[in-house]
OpenMM code with the backbone's topology and positions (N, CA, C; nanometers):
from openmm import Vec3, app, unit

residues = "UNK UNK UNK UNK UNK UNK UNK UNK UNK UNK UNK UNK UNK UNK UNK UNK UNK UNK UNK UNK UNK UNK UNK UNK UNK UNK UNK UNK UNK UNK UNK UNK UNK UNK UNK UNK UNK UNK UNK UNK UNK UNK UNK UNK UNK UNK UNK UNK UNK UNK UNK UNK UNK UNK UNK UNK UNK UNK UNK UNK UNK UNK UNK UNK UNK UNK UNK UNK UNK UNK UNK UNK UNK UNK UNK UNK UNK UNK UNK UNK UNK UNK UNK UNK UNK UNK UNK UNK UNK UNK UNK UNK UNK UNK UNK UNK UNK UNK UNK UNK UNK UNK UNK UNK UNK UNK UNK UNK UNK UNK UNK UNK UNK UNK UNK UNK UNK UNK UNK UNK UNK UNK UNK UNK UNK UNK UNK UNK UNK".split()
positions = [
    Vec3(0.0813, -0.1191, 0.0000),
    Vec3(0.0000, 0.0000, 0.0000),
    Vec3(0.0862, 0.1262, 0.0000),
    Vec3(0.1924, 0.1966, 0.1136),
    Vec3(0.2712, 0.2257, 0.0801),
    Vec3(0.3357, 0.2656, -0.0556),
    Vec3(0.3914, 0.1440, -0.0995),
    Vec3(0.4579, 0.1653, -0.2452),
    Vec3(0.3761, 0.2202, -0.3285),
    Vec3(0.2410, 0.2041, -0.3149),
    Vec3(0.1700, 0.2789, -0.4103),
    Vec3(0.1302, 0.4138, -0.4276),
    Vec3(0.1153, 0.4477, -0.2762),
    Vec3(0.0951, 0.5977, -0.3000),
    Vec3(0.2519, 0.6371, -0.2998),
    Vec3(0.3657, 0.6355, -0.2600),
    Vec3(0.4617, 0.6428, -0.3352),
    Vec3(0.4892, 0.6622, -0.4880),
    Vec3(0.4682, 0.5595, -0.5538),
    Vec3(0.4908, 0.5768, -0.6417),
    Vec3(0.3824, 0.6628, -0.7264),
    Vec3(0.2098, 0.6813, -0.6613),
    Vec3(0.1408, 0.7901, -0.7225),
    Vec3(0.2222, 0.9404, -0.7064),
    Vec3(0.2262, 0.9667, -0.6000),
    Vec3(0.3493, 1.0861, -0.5866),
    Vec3(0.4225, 1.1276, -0.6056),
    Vec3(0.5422, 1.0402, -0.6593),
    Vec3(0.6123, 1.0613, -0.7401),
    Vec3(0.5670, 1.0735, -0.8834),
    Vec3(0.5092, 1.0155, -0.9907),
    Vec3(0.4200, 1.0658, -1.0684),
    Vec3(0.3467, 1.1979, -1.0352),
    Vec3(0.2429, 1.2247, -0.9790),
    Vec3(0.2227, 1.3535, -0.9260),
    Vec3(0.2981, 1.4636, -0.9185),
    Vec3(0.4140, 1.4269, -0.8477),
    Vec3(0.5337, 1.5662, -0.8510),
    Vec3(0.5690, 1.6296, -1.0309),
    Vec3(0.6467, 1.4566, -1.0435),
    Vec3(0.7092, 1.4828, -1.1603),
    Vec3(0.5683, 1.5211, -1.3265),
    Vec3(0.4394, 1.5472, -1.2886),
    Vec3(0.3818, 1.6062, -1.3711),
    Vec3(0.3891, 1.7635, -1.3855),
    Vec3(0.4107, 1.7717, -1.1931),
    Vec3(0.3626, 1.9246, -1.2151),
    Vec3(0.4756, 2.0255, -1.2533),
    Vec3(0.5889, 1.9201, -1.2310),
    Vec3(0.7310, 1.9835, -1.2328),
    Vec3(0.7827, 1.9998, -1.3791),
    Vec3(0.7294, 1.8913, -1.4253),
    Vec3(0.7639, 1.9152, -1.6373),
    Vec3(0.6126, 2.0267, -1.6578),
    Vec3(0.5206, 2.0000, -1.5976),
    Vec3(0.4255, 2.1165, -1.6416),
    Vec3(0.4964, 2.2314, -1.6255),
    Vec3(0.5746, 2.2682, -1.5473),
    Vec3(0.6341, 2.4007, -1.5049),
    Vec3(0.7321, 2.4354, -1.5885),
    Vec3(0.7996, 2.3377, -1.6352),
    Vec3(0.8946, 2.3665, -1.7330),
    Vec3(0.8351, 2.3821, -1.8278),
    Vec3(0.7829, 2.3483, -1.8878),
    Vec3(0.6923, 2.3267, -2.0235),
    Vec3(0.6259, 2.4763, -2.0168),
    Vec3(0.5631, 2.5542, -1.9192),
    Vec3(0.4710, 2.6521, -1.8664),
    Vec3(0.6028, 2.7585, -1.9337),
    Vec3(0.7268, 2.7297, -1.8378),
    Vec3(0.8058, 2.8706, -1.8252),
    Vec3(0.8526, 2.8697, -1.9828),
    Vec3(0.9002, 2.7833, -2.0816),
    Vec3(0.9353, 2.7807, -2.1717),
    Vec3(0.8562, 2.8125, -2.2838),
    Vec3(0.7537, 2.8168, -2.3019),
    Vec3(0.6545, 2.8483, -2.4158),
    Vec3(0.6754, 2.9699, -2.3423),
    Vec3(0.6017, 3.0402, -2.2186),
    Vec3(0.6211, 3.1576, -2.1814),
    Vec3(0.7286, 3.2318, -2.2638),
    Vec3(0.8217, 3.1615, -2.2366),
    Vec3(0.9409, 3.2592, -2.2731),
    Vec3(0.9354, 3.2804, -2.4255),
    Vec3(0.9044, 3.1648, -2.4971),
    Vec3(0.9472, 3.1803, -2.6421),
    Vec3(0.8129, 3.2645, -2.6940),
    Vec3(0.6946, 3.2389, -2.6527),
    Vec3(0.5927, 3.3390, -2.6676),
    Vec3(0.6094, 3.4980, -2.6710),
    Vec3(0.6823, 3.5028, -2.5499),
    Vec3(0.7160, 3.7063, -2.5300),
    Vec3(0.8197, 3.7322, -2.6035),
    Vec3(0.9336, 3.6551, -2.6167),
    Vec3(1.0273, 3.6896, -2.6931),
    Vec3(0.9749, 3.6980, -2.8626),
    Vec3(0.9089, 3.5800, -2.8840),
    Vec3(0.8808, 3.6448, -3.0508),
    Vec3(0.7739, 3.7574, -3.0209),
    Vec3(0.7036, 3.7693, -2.9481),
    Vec3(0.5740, 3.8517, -2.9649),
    Vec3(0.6621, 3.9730, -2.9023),
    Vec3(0.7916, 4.0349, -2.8682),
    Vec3(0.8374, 4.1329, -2.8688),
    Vec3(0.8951, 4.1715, -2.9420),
    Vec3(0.9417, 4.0206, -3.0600),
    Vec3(1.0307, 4.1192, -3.1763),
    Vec3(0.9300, 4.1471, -3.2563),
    Vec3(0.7809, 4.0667, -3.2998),
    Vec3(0.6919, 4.1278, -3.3570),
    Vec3(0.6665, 4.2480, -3.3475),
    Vec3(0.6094, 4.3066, -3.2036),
    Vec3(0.5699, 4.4249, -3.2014),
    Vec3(0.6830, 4.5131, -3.2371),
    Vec3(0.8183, 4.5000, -3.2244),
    Vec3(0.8996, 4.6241, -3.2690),
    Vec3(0.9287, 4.6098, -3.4293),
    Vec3(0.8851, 4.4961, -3.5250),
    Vec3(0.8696, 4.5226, -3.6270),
    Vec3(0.7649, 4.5682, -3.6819),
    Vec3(0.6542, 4.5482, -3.6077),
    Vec3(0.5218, 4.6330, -3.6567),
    Vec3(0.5443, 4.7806, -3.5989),
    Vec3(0.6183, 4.8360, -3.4671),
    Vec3(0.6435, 4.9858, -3.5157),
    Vec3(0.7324, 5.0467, -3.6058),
    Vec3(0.8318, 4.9641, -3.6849),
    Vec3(0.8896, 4.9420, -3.7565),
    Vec3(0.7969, 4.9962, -3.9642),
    Vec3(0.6985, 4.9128, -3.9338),
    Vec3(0.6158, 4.8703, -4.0746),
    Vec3(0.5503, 4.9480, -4.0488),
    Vec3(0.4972, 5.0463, -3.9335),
    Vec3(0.3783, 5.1779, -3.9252),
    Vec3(0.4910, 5.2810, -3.9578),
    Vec3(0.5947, 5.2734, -3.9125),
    Vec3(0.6834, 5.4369, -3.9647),
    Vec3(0.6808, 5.4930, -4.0577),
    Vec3(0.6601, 5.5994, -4.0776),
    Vec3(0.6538, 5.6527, -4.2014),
    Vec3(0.7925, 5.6469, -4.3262),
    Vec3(0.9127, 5.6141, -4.2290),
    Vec3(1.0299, 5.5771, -4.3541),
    Vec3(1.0265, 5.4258, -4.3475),
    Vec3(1.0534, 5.3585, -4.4641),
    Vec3(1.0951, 5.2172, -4.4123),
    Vec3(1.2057, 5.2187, -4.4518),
    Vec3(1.2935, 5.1006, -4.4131),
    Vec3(1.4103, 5.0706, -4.4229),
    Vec3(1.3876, 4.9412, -4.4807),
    Vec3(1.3409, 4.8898, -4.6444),
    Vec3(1.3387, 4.7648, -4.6470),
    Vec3(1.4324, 4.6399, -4.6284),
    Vec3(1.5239, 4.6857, -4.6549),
    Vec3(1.6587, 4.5797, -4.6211),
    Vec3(1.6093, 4.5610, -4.4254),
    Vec3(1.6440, 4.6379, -4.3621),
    Vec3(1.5722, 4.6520, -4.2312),
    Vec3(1.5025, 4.5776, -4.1743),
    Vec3(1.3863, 4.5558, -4.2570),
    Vec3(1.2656, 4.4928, -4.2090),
    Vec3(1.2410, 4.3700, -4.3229),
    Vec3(1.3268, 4.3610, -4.3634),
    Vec3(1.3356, 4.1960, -4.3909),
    Vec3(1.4203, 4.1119, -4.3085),
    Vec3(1.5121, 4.2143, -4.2929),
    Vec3(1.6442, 4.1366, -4.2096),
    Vec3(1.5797, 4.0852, -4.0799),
    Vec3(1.5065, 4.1630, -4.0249),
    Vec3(1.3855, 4.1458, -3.8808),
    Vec3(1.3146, 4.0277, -3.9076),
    Vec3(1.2187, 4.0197, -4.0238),
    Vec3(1.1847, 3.9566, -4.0499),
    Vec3(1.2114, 3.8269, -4.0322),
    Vec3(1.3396, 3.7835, -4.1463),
    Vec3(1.4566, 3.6842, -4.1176),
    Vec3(1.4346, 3.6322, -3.9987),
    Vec3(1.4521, 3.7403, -3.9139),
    Vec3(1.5411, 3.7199, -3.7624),
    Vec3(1.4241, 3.6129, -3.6914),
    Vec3(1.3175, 3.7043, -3.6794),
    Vec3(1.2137, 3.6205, -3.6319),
    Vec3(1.2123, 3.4922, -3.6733),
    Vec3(1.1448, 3.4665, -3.8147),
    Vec3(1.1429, 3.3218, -3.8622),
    Vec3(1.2484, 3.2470, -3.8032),
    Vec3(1.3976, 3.2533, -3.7780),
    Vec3(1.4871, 3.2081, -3.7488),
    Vec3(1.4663, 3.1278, -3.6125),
    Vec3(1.4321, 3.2614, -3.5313),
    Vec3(1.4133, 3.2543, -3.3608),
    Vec3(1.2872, 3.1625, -3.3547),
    Vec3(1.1661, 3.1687, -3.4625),
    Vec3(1.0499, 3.1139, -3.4281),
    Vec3(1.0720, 2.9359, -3.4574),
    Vec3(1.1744, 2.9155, -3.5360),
    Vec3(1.1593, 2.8274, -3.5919),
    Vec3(1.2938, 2.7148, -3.4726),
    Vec3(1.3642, 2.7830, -3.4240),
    Vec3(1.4397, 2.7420, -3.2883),
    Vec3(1.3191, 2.7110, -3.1963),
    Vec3(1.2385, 2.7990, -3.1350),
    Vec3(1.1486, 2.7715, -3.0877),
    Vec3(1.0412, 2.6293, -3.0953),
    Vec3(1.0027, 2.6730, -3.1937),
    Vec3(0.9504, 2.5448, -3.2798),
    Vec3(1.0039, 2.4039, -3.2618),
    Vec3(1.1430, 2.3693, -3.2538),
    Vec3(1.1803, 2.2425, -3.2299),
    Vec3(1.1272, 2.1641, -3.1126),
    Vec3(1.1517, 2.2414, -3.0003),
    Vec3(1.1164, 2.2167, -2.8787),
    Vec3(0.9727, 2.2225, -2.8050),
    Vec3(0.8898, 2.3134, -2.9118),
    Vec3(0.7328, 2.3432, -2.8610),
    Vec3(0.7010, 2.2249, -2.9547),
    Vec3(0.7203, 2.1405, -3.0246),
    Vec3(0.6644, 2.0926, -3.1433),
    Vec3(0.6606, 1.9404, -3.0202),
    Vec3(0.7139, 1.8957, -2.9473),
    Vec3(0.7391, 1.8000, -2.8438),
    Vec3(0.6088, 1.7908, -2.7730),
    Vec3(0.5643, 1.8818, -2.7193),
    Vec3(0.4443, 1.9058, -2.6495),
    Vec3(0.3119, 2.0206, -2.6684),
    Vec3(0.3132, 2.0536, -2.7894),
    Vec3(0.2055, 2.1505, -2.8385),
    Vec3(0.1768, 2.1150, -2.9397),
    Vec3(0.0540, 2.1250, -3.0031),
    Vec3(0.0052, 2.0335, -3.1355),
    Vec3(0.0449, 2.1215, -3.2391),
    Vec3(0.1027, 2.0112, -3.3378),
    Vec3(0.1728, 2.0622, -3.4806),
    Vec3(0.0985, 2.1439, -3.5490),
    Vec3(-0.0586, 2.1814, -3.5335),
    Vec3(-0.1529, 2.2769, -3.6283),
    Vec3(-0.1169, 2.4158, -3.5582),
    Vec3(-0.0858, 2.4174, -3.4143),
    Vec3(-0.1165, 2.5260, -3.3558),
    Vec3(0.0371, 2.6004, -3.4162),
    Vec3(0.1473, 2.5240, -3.4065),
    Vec3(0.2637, 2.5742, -3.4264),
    Vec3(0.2850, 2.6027, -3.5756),
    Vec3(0.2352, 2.5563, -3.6564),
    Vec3(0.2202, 2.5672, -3.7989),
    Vec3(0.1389, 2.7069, -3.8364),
    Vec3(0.0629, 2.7150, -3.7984),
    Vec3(-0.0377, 2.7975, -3.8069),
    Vec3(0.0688, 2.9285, -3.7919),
    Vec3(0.1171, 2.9870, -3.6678),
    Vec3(0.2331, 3.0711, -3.6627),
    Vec3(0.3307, 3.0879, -3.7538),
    Vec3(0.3853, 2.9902, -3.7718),
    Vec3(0.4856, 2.9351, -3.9141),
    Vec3(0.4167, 2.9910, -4.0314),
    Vec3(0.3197, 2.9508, -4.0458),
    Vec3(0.2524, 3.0191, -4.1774),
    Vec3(0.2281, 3.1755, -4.1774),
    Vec3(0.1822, 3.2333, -4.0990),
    Vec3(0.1689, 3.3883, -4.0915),
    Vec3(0.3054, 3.4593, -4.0485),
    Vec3(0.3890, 3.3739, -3.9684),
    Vec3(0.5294, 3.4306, -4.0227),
    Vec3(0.5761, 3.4683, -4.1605),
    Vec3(0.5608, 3.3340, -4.2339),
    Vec3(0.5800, 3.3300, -4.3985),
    Vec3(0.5580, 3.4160, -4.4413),
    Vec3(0.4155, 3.4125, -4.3926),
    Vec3(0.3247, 3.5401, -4.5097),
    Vec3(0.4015, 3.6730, -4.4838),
    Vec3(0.3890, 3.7036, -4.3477),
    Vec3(0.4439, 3.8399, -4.3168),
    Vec3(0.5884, 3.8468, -4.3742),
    Vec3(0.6532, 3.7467, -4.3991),
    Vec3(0.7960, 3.7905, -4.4804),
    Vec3(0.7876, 3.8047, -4.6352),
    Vec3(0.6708, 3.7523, -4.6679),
    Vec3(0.6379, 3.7738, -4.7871),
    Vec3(0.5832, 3.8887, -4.8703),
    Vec3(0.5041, 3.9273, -4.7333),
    Vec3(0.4328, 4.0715, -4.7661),
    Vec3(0.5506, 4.1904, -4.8012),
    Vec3(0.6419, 4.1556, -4.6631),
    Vec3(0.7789, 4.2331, -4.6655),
    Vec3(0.8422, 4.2837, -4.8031),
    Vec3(0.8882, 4.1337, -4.8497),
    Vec3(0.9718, 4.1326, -4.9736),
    Vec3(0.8552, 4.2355, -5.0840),
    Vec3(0.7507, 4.2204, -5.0829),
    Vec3(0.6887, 4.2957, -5.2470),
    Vec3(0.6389, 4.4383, -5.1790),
    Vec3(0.6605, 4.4600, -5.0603),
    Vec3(0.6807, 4.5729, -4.9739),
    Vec3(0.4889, 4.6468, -5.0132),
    Vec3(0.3988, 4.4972, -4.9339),
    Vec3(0.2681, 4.5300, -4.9046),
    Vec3(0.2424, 4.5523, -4.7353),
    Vec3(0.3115, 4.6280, -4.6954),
    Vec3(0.3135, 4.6717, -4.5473),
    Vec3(0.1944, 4.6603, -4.5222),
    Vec3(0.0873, 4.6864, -4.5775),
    Vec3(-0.0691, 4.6622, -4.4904),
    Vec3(-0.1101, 4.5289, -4.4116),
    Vec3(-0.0589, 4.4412, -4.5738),
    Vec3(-0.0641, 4.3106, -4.5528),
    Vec3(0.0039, 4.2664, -4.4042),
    Vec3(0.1407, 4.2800, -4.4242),
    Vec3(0.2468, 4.2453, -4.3272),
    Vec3(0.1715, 4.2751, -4.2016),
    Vec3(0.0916, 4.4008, -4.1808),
    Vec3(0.0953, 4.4355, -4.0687),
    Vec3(-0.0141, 4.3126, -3.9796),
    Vec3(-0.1269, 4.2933, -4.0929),
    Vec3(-0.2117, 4.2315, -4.0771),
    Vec3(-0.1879, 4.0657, -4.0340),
    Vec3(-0.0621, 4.0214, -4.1274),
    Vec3(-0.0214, 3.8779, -4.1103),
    Vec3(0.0324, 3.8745, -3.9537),
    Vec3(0.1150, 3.9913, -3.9282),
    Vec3(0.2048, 4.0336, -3.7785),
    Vec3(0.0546, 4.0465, -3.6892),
    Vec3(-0.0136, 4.0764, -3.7259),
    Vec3(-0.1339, 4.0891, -3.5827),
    Vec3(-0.1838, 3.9639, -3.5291),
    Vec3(-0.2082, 3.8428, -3.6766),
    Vec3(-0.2437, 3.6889, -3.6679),
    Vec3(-0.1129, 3.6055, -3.6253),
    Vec3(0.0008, 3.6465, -3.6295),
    Vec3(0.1090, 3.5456, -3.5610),
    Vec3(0.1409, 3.5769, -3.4342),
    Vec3(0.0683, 3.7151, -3.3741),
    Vec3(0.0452, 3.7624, -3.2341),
    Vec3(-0.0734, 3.6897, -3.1422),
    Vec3(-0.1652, 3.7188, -3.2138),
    Vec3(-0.2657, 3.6436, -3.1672),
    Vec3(-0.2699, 3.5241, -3.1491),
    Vec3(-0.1854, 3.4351, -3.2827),
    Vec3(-0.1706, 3.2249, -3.2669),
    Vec3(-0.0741, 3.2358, -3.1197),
    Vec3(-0.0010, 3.3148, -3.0779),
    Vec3(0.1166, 3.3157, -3.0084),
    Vec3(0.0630, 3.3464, -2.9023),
    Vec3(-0.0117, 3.4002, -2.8230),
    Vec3(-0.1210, 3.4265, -2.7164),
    Vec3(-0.1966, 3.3118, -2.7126),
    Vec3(-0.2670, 3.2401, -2.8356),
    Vec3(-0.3854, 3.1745, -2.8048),
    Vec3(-0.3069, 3.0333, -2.7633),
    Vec3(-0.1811, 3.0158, -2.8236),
    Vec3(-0.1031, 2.9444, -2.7673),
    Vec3(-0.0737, 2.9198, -2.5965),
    Vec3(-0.0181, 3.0175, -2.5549),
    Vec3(0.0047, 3.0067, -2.4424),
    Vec3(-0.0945, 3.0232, -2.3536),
    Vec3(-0.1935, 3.0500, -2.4021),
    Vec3(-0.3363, 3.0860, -2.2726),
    Vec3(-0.3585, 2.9017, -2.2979),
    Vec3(-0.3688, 2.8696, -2.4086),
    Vec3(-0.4384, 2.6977, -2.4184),
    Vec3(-0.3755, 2.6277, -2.3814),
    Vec3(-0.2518, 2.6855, -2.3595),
    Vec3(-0.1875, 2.5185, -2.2436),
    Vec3(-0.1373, 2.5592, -2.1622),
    Vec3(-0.1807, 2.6803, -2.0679),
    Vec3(-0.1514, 2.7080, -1.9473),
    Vec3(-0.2453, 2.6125, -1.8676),
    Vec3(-0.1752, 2.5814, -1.7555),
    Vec3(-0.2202, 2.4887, -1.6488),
    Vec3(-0.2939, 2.5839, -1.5693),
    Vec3(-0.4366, 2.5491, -1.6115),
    Vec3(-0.5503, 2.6114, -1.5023),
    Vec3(-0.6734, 2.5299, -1.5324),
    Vec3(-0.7590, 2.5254, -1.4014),
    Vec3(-0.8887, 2.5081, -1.3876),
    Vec3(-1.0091, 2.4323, -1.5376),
    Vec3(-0.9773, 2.5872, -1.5753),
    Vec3(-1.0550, 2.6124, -1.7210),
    Vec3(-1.0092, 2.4717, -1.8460),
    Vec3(-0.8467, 2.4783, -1.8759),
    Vec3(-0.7757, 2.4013, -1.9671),
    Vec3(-0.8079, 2.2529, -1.8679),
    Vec3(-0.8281, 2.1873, -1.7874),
    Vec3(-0.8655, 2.1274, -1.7275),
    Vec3(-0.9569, 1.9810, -1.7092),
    Vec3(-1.0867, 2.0881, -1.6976),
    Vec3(-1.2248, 2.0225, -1.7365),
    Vec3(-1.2975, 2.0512, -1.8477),
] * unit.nanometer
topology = app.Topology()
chain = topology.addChain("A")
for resn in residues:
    res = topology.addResidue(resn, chain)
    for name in ("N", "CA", "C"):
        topology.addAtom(name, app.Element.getBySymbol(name[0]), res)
């Protein structure tokens, strides 16, 4: 009897303890792209652009998102992370034929997958039941 709740407890711990890791790490990769987003969207509202600039940003992101990606792809479902991936694309795409409206618009939807991300597998109540 013993051994068993033992060994439930240990299970128990070690869920909440990879939940936590799992928690702090999307966290992190979430704010970090969703901060270089937003400084390329004040970037794409300025009235000068710098296109070399804001492709290179561009770049940068996809790069960082796609580091990211290796490790969220382990424990977050491949549509949700794709989905980001794709409006990244777009927004580098918009870049290159220099349809800033577009861009701005693709940058608002890889903000939003990137939020709806981390609210849906935060450990609460709600995600739950």
């Amino acid at each position: 009897m013993i051994k068993e709740i033992v060994v439930c407890l240990v299970i128990i711990v070690s869920i909440f303890t990879l939940d936590s890791k799992t928690q702090s790490y999307t966290q992190k990769s979430v704010e970090e792209s969703t901060t270089k987003l937003e400084k390329l969207r004040e970037n794409l509202i300025a009235e000068e652009k710098d296109q070399e600039e804001l492709l290179k940003s561009a770049e940068d992101i996809y790069n960082s998102w796609m580091e990211f990606h290796d490790i969220l792809a382990y424990y977050i479902e491949h549509d949700e992370l794709e989905k980001v991936e794709t409006d990244i694309v777009a927004l580098k795409g918009s870049i290159e034929v220099e349809e800033y409206e577009i861009a701005v618009s693709e940058l608002d939807k890889s903000i939003f997958m990137l939020e709806h991300i981390q609210d849906k597998y935060k450990f609460n109540l709600d995600n739950i039941f």
